[in-house]
LOPA-78409 format. One record per atom (N, C-alpha, C): residue in three letters; atom name; x, y, z. Coordinates in steps of 0.001 Angstrom, whole numbers, plus 500000, padded with zeros to 6 digits. Atoms other than C-alpha are relative to their C-alpha. Layout:
N
SITE  residuo  atomo      xx      yy      zz
SITE      Ala     CA       X       Y       Z
...
//
This chain:
92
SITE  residuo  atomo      xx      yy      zz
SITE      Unk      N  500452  498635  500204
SITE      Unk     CA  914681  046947  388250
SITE      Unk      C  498528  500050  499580
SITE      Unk      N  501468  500437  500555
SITE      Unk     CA  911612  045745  386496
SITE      Unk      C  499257  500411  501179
SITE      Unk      N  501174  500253  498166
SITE      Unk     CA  909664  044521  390152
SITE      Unk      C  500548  501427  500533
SITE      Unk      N  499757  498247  499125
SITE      Unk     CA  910989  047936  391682
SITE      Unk      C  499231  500945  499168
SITE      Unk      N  500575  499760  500501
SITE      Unk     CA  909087  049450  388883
SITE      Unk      C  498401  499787  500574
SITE      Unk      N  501284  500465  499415
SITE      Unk     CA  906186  047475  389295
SITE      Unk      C  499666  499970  501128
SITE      Unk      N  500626  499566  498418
SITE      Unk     CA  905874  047799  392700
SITE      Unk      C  499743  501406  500489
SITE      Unk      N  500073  498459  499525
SITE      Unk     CA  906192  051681  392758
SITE      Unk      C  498560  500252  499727
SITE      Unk      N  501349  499017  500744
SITE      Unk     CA  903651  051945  390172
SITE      Unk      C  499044  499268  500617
SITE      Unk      N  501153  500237  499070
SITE      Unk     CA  901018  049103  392304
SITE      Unk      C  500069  501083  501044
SITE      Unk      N  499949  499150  499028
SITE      Unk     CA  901794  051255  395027
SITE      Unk      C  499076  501308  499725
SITE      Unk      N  500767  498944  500627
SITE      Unk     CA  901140  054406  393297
SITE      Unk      C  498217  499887  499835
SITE      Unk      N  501024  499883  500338
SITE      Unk     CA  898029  053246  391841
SITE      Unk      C  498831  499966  501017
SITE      Unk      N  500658  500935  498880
SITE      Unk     CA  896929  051692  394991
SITE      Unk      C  499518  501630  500679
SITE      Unk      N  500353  498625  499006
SITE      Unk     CA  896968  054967  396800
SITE      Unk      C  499273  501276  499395
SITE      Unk      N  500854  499140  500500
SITE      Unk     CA  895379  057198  394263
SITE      Unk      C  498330  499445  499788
SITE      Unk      N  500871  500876  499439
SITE      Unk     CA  892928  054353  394607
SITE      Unk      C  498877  500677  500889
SITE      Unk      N  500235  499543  499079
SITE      Unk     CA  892292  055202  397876
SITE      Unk      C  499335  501506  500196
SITE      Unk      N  499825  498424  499966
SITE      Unk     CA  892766  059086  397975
SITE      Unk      C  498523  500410  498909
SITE      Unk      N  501872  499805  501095
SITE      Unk     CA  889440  058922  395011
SITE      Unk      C  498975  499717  500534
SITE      Unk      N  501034  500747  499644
SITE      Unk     CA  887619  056746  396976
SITE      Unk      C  499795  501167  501538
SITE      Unk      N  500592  499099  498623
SITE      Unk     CA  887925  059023  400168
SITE      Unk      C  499545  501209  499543
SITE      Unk      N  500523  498786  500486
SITE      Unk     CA  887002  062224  398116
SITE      Unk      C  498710  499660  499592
SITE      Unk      N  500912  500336  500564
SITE      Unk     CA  884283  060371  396525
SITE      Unk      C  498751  500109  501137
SITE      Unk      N  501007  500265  498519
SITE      Unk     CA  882925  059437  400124
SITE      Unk      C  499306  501694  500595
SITE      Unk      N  500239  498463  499372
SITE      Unk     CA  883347  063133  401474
SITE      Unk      C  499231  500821  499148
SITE      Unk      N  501038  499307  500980
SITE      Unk     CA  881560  064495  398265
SITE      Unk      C  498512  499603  500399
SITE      Unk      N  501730  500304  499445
SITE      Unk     CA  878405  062280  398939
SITE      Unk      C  499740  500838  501411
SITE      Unk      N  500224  499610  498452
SITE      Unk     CA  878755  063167  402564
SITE      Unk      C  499898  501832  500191
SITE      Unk      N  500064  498971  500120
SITE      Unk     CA  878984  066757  401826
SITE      Unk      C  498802  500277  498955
SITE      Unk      N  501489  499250  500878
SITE      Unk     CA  875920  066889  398954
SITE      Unk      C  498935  499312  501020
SITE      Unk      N  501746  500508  498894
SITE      Unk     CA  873399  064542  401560
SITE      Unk      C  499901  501043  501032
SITE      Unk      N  500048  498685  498810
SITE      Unk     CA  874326  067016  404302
SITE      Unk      C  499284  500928  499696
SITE      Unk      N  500605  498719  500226
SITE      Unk     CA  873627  070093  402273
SITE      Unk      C  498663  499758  499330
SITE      Unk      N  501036  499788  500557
SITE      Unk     CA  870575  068566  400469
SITE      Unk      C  498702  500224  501219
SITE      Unk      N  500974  500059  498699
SITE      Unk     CA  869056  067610  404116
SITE      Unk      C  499631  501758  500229
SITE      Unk      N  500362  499200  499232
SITE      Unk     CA  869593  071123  405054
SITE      Unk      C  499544  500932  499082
SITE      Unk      N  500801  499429  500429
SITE      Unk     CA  868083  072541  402204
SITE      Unk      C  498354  499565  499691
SITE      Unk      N  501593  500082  499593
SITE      Unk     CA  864997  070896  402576
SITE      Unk      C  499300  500123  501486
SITE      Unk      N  500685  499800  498720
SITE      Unk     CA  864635  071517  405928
SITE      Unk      C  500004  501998  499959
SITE      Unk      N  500384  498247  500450
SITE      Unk     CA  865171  075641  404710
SITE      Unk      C  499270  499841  499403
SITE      Unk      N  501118  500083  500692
SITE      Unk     CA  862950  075189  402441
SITE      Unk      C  498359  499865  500360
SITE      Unk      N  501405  500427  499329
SITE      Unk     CA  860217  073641  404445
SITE      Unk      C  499830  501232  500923
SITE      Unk      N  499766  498920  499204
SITE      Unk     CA  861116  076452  407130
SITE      Unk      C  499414  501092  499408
SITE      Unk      N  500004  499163  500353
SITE      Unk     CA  860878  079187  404947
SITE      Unk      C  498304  499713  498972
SITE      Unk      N  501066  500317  500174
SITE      Unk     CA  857617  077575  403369
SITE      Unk      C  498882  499792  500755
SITE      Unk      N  500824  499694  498954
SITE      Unk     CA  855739  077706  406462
SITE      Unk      C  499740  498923  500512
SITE      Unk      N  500575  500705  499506
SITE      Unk     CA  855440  074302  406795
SITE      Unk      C  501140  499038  500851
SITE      Unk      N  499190  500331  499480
SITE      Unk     CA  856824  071965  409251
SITE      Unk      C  500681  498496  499112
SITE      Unk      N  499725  500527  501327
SITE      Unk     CA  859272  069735  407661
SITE      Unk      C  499812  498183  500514
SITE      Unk      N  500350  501368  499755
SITE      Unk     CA  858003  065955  407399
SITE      Unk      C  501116  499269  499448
SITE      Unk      N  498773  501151  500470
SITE      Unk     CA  860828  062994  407059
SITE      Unk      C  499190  498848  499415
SITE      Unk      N  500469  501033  500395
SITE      Unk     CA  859762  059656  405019
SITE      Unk      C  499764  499123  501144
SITE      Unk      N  500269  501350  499280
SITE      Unk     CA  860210  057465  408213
SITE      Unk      C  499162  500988  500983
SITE      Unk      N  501030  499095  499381
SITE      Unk     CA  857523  060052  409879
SITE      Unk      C  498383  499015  499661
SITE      Unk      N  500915  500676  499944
SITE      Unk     CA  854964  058517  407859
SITE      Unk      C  499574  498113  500055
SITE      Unk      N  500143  501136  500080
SITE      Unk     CA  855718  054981  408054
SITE      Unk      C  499394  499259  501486
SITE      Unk      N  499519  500368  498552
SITE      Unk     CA  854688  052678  411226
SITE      Unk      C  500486  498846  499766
SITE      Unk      N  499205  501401  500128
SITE      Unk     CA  857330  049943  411838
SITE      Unk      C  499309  498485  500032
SITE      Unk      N  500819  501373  499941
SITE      Unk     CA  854954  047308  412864
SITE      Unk      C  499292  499652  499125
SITE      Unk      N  501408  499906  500931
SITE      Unk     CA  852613  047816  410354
SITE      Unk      C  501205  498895  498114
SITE      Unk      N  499416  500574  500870
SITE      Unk     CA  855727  046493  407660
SITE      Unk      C  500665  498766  500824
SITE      Unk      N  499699  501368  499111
SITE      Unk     CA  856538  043679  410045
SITE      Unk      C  498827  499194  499825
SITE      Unk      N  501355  500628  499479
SITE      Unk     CA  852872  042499  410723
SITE      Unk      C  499441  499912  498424
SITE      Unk      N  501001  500568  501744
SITE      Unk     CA  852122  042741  406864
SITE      Unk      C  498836  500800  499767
SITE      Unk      N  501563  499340  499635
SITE      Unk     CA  849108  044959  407837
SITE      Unk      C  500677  501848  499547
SITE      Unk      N  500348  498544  500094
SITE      Unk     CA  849945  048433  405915
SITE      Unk      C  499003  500806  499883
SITE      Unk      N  501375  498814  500393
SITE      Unk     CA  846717  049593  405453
SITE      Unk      C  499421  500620  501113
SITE      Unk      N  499870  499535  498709
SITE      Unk     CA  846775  050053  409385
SITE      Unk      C  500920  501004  499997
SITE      Unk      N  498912  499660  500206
SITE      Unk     CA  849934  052081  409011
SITE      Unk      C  499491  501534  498965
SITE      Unk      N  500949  499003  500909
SITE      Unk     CA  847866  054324  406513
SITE      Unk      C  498935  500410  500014
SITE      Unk      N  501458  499615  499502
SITE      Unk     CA  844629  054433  408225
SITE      Unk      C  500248  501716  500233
SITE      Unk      N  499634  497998  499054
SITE      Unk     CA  844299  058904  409428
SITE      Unk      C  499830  499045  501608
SITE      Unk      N  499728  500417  498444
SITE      Unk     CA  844845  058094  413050
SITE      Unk      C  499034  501147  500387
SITE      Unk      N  500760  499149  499190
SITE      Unk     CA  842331  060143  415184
SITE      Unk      C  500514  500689  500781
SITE      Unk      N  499469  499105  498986
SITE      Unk     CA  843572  062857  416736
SITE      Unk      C  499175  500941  500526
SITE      Unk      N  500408  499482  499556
SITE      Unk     CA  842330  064991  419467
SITE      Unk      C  499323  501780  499094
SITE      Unk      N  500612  498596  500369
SITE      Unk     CA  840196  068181  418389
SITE      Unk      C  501106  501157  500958
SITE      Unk      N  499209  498991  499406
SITE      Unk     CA  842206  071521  418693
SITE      Unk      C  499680  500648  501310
SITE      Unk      N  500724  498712  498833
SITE      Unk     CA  839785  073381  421075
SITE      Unk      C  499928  498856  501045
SITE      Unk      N  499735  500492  498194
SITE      Unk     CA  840150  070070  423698
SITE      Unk      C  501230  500635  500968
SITE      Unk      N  499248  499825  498947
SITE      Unk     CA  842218  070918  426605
SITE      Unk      C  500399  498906  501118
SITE      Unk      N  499566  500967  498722
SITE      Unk     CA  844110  068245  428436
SITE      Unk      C  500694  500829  501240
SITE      Unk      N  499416  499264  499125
SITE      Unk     CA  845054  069540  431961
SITE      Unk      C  500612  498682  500948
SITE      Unk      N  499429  500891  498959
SITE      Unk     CA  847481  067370  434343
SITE      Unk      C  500751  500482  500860
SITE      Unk      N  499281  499528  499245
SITE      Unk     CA  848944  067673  437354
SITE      Unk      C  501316  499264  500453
SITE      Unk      N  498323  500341  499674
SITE      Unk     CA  852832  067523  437510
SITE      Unk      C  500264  499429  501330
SITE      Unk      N  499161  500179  499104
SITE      Unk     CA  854670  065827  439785
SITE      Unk      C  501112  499164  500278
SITE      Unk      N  498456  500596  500344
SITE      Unk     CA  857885  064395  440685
SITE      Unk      C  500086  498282  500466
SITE      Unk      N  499953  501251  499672
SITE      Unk     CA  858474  060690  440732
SITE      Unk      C  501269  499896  500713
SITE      Unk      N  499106  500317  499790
SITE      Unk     CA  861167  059666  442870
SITE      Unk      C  500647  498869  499925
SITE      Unk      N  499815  500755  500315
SITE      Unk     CA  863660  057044  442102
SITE      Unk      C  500131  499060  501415
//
């Protein structure tokens, strides 16, 4: 009677175990969700567009050892240029 005991209650414990650990999961998974999508309202409603951390990183640049490349301002085109190209269809 004992081991029939003890086995109900491993059992038992085993599965409330479980049943914590999957609420636990779905909680994180439900506050990262809603924090993402309040910083992306936020940024929205702040006018600005919303930047992610791996936006400013470049991958090579933490491979190659060379971040200060990775952090250089990159040169970008002046607003008032105008690139013009002409479309067309490549076929396979």
């Amino acid at each position: 009677m004992t081991e029939f005991l003890n086995g109900v209650l491993s059992a038992l414990i085993r599965l409330v175990l479980i049943a914590s650990g999957v609420v636990m999961a779905g909680l994180v998974l439900v506050v990262g969700v809603g924090f993402g999508a309040f910083v992306l309202v936020w940024s929205l409603l702040a006018g600005r567009k919303p930047r992610f951390r791996f936006q400013h990183v470049d991958p090579r640049a933490a491979m190659a050892g060379t971040r200060a490349r990775a952090q250089a301002p990159r040169q970008r085109p002046h607003a008032s240029e105008v690139i013009d190209i002409d479309a067309r269809e490549v076929k396979d």
